[in-house]
LUMPA-482855 format. One record per residue (C-alpha): residue number from 0; residue in one letter; z, x, y. Coordinates in steps of 0.25 Angstrom, whole numbers, padded with zeros to 4 digits. Layout:
BEGIN
{node NUM; 'A'; {Z; X; Y}} ...
//
This chain:
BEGIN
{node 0; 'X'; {0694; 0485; 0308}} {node 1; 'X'; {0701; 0472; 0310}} {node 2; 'X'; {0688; 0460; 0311}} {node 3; 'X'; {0689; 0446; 0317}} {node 4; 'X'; {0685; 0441; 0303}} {node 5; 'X'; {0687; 0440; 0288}} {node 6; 'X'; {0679; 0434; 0279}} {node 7; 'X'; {0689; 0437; 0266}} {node 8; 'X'; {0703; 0434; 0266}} {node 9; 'X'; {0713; 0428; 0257}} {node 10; 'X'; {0727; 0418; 0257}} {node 11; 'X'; {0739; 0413; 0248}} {node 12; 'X'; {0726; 0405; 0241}} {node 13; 'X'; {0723; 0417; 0234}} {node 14; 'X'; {0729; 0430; 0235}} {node 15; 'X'; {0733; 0432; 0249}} {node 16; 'X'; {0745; 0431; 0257}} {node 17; 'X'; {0744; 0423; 0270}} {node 18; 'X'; {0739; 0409; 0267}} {node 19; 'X'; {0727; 0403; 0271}} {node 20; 'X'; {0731; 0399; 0286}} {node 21; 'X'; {0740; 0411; 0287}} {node 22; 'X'; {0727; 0420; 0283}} {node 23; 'X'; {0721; 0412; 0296}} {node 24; 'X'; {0732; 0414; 0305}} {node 25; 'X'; {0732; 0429; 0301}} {node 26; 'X'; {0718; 0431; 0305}} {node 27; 'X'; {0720; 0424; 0318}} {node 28; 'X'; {0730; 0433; 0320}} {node 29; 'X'; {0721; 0445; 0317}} {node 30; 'X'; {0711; 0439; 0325}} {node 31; 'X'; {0701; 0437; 0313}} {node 32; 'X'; {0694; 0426; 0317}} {node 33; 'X'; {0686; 0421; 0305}} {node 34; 'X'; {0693; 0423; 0292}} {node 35; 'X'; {0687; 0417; 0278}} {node 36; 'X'; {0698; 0416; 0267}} {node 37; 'X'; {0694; 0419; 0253}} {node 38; 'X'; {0704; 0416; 0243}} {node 39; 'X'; {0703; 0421; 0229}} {node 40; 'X'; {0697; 0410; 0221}} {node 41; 'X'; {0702; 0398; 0228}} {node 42; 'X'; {0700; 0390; 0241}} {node 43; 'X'; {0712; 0385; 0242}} {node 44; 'X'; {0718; 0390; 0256}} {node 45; 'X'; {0706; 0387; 0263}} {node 46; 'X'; {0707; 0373; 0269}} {node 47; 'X'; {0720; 0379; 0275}} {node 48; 'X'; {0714; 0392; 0279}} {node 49; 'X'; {0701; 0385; 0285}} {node 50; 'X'; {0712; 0376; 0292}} {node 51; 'X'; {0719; 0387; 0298}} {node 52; 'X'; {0708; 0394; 0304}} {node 53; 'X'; {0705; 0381; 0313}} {node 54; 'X'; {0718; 0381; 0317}} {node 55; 'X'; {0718; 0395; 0322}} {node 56; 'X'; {0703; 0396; 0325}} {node 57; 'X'; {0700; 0405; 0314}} {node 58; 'X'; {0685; 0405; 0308}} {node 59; 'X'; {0692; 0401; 0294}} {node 60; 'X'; {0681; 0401; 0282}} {node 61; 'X'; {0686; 0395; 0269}} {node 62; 'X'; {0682; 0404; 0256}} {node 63; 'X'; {0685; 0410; 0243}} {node 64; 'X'; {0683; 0422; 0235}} {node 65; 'X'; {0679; 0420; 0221}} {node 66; 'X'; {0680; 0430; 0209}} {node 67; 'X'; {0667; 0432; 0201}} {node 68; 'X'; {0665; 0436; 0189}} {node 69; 'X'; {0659; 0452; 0190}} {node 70; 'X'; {0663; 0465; 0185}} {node 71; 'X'; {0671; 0468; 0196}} {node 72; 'X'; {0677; 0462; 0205}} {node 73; 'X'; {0668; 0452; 0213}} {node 74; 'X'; {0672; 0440; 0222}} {node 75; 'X'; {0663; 0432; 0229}} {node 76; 'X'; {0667; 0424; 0244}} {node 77; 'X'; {0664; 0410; 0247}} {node 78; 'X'; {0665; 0405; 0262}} {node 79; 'X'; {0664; 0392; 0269}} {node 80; 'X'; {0668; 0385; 0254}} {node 81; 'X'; {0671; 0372; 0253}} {node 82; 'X'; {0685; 0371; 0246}} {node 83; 'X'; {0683; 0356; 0240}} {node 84; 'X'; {0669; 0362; 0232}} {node 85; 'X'; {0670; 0358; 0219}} {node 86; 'X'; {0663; 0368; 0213}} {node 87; 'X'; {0671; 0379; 0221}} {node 88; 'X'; {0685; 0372; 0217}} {node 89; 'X'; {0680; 0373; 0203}} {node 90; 'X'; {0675; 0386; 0202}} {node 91; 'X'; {0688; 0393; 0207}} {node 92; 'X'; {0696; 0385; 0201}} {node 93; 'X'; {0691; 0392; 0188}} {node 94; 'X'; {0693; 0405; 0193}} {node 95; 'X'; {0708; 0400; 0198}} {node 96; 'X'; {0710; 0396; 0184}} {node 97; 'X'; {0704; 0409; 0180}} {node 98; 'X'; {0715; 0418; 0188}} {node 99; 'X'; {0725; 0407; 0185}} {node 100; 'X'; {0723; 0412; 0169}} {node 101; 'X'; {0723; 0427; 0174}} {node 102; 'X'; {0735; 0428; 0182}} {node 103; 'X'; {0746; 0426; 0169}} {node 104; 'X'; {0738; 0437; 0160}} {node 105; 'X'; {0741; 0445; 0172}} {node 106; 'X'; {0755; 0443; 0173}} {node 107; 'X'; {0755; 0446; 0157}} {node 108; 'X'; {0749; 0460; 0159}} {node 109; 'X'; {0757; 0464; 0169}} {node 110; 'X'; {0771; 0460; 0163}} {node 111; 'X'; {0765; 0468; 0150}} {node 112; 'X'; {0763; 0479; 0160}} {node 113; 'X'; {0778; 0479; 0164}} {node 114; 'X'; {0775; 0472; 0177}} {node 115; 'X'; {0785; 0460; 0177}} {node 116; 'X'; {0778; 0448; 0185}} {node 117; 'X'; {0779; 0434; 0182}} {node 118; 'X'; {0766; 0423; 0186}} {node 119; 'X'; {0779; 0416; 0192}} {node 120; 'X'; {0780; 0427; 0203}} {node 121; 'X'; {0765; 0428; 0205}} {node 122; 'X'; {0762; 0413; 0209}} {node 123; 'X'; {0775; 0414; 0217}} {node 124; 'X'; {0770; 0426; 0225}} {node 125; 'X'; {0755; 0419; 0227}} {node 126; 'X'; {0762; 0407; 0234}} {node 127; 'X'; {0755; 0396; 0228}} {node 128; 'X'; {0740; 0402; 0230}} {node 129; 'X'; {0730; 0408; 0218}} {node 130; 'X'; {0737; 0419; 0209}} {node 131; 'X'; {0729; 0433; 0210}} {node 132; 'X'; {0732; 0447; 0207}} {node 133; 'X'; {0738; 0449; 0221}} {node 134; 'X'; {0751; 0441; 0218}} {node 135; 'X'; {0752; 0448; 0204}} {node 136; 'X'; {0752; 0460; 0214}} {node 137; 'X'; {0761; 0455; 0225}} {node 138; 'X'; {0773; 0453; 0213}} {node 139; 'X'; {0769; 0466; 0208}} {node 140; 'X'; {0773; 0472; 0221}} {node 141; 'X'; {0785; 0463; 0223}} {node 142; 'X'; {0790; 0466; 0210}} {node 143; 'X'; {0790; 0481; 0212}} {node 144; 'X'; {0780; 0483; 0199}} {node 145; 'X'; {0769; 0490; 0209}} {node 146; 'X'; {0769; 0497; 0225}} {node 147; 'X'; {0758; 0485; 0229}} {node 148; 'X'; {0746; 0476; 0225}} {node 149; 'X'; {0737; 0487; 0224}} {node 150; 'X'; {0745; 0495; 0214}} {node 151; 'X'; {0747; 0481; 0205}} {node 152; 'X'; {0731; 0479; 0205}} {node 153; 'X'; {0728; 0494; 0202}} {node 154; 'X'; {0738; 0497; 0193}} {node 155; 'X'; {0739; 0484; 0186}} {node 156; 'X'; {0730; 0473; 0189}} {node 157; 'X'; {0715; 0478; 0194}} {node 158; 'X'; {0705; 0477; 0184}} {node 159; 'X'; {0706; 0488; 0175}} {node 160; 'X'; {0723; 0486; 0175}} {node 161; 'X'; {0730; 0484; 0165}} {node 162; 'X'; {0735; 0471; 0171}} {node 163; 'X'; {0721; 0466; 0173}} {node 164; 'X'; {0716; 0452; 0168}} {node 165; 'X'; {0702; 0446; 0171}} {node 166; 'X'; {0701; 0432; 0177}} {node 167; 'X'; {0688; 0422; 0175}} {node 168; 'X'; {0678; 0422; 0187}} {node 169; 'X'; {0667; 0414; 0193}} {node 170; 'X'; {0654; 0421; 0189}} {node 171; 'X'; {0645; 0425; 0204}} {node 172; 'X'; {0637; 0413; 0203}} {node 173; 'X'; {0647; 0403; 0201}} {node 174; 'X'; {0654; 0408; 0211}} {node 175; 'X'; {0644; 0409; 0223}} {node 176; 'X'; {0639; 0393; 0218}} {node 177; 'X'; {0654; 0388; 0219}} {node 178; 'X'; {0654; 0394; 0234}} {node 179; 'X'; {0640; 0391; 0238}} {node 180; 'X'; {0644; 0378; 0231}} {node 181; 'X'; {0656; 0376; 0240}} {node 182; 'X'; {0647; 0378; 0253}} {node 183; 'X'; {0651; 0393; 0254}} {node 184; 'X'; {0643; 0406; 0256}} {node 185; 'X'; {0645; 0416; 0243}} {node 186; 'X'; {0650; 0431; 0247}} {node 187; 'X'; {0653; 0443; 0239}} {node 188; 'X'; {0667; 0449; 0242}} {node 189; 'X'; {0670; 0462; 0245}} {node 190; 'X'; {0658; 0469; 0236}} {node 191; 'X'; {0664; 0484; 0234}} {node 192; 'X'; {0674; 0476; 0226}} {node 193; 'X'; {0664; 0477; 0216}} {node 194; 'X'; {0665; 0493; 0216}} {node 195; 'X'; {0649; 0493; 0211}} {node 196; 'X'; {0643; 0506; 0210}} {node 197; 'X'; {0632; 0509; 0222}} {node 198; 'X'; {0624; 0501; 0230}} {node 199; 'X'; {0615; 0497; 0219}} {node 200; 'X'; {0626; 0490; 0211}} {node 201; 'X'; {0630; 0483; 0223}} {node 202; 'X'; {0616; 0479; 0227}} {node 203; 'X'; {0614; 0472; 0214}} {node 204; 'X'; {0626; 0465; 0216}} {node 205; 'X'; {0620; 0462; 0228}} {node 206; 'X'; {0609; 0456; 0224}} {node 207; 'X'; {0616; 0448; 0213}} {node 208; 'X'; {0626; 0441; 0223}} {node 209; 'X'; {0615; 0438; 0233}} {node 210; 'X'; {0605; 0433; 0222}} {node 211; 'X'; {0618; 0424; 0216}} {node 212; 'X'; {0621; 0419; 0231}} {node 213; 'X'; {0630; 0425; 0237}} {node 214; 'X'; {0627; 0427; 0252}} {node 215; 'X'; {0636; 0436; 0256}} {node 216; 'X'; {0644; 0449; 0254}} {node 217; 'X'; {0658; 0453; 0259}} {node 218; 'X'; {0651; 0466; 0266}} {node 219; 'X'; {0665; 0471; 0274}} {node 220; 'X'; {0678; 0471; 0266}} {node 221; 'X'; {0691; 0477; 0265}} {node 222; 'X'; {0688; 0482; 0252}} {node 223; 'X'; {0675; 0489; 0256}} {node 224; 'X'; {0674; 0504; 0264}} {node 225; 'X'; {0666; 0502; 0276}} {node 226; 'X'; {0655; 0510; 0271}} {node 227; 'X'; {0656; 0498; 0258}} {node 228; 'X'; {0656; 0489; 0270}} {node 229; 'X'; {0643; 0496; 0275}} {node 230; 'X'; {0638; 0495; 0263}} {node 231; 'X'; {0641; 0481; 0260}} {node 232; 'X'; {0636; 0476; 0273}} {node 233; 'X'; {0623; 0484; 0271}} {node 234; 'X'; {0619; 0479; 0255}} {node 235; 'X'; {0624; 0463; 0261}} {node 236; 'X'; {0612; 0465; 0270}} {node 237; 'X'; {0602; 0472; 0261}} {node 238; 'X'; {0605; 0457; 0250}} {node 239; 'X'; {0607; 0447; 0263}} {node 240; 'X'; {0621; 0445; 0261}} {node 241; 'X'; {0631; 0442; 0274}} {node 242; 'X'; {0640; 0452; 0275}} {node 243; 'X'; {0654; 0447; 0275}} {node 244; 'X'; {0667; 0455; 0278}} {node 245; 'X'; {0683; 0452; 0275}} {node 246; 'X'; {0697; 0459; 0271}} {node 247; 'X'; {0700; 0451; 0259}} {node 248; 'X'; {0714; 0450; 0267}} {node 249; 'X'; {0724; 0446; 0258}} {node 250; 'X'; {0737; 0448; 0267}} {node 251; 'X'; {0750; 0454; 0261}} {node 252; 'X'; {0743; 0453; 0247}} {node 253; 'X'; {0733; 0464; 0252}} {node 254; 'X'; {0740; 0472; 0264}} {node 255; 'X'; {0729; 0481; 0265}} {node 256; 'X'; {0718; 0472; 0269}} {node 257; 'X'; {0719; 0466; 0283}} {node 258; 'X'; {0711; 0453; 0289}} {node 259; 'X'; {0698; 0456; 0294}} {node 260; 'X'; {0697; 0471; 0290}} {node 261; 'X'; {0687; 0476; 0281}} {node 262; 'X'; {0680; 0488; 0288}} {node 263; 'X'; {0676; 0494; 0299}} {node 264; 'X'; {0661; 0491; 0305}} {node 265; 'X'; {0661; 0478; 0299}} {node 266; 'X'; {0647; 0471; 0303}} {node 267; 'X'; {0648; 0455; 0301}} {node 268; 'X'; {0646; 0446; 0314}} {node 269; 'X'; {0655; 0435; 0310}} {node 270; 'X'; {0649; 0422; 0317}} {node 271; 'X'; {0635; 0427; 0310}} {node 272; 'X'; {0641; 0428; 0295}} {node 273; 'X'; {0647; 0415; 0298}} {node 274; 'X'; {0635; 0409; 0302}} {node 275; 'X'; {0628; 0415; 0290}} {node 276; 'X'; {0636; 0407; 0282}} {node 277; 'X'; {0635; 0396; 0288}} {node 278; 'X'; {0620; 0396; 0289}} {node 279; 'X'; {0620; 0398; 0272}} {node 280; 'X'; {0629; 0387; 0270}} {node 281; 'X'; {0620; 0377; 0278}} {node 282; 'X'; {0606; 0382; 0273}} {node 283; 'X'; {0612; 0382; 0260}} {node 284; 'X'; {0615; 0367; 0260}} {node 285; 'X'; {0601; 0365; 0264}} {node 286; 'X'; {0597; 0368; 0250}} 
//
C-alpha cells in the first residue's frame, strides 16, 4: 500500500540513486507528501533536499541514519538536525573516516576471491557521494561477476561472507547525544533488523534504547512482515516510544523497495507524530 509519507529514504549522499532534490521530485510525483531523508552517516544533501521540498511544497525533514556499534546490525535515525552542529559533524566524520578505511580491504578481498573490481570503478559509480557496499554491488553486477546486489551481499559481502570486513561505529549513547546535540529527535531504525529472538529479547532492547534516549521507534518498514509491523507498533506503545514508518527507499540501488511503502494497515497520523516531535525539541530546550 502506497502512503503519502516516508520518514526513511536515501540519495547520491550516501547510497542512493536519485539525488537529494531528485528524491523530492520523485515523492511529489508519487504524491508522498512529507518525505525525511536519512542518509548513511552524513548530512550532506540535506540543505539541497530541504530546499527542494520548499520549492515543491514537500514537508521535507533533514536527517541521518547512524551506524552503532551492536552485535547486529542497529542504526539509529535522527530528524529535524541541525547540519552545522559541531558535535554532529564531528562524530560522523569519524564514522566517514571509519568506512573510508573499510572500503579498500574490501576491494582487496574480493580481487583475492576472483572478483576483479577496482576502488577507481567504485567511487566512479557513487558520483561523488559516500562509498558504501551498494556501489561495491552496483559494479559487481555491471561487471557480470554476480546476477544482482542481493546475490553480491549474500554470496560475498554480508556479515558472515567471505568478503566481509568490519568498520568502527559510534556506540548508542554517542550517537543519540550527537543528535539530540544537533537539536534532533533519536529513532531506532527498522528494529527486525536486529533478528532478536522473542519479544523478551526485543523488550530489553527496548527498555535500553528508551532508558539511553531514544524516543522513538521505526515501528512500519519495508524490511518488516505486517504482523512485525503489528508488533512493532504494539511494544513502541507498551515503552512510550512514537512509532515511525519508512521504505528505506534507495531508488535503482534497491528496485525492490518503493517510496512510501512499508505495509499494509500502517497506523501513524502523520500531522500528530510531527507535532510530537516538535513538542520534544521545544520542551527539551527548556531544560
Amino acid at each position: 500500500m502506497k502512503n503519502s509519507f516516508d520518514f526513511h529514504v536515501h540519495s547520491t549522499a550516501s547510497d542512493g540513486s536519485l539525488s537529494p532534490s531528485d528524491v523530492v521530485r520523485k515523492a511529489a510525483a508519487d504524491q508522498v507528501t512529507v518525505v525525511a531523508l536519512t542518509d548513511h552517516d552524513t548530512t550532506e544533501g540535506v540543505k539541497e533536499f530541504v530546499e527542494a521540498g520548499k520549492e515543491c511544497g514537500i514537508t521535507a525533514i533533514g536527517g541521518v541514519e547512524i551506524s552503532i556499534d551492536y552485535p547486529g546490525t542497529m542504526h539509529m535515525c535522527g530528524y529535524f538536525v541541525d547540519v552545522d552542529n559541531d558535535e554532529l559533524r564531528s562524530g560522523l566524520q569519524f564514522v566517514q573516516e571509519a568506512r573510508l578505511n573499510r572500503n579498500p580491504m574490501i576491494v582487496e578481498k574480493l580481487n583475492a576471491a576472483g572478483v576483479d573490481i577496482t576502488m577507481e570503478e567504485i567511487v566512479k559509480v557513487a558520483g561523488g557521494g559516500q562509498v558504501g557496499r551498494p556501489h561495491f554491488a552496483e559494479v559487481m553486477v555491471r561487471k557480470g561477476f554476480v546476477s544482482n546486489t542481493k546475490e553480491a551481499f549474500t554470496k560475498y559481502m554480508a556479515k558472515g561472507k567471505p568478503c566481509y570486513v568490519d568498520k568502527k561505529r559510534l556506540g548508542l549513547k554517542e550517537a543519540v547525544a550527537m543528535i539530540r546535540s544537533a537539536g534532533g529527535i533519536a529513532v531506532l531504525a527498522h528494529p527486525g533488523e536486529l533478528r532478536l529472538n522473542g519479544q523478551g529479547e526485543y523488550e530489553e532492547i527496548f527498555k535500553r534504547i528508551k532508558d539511553e534516549g531514544v524516543e522513538g521507534l521505526e515501528s512500519y518498514s519495508s524490511h518488516h512482515t505486517d504482523e512485525q509491523n503489528a508488533q512493532f507498533r504494539e511494544l513502541a506503545d507498551k515503552f512510550d516510544l512514537f512509532s515511525t514508518a519508512g521504505s528505506d527507499f534507495h531508488g535503482d540501488t534497491k528496485p525492490h523497495v518503493q517510496l512510501g511503502v512499508f505495509g499494509e494497515q500502517v497506523e501513524v497520523d502523520v500531522s500528530s507524530l510531527i507535532e510530537t516531535m516538535n513538542w520534544i525539541r521545544t520542551e527539551r530546550c527548556k531544560l
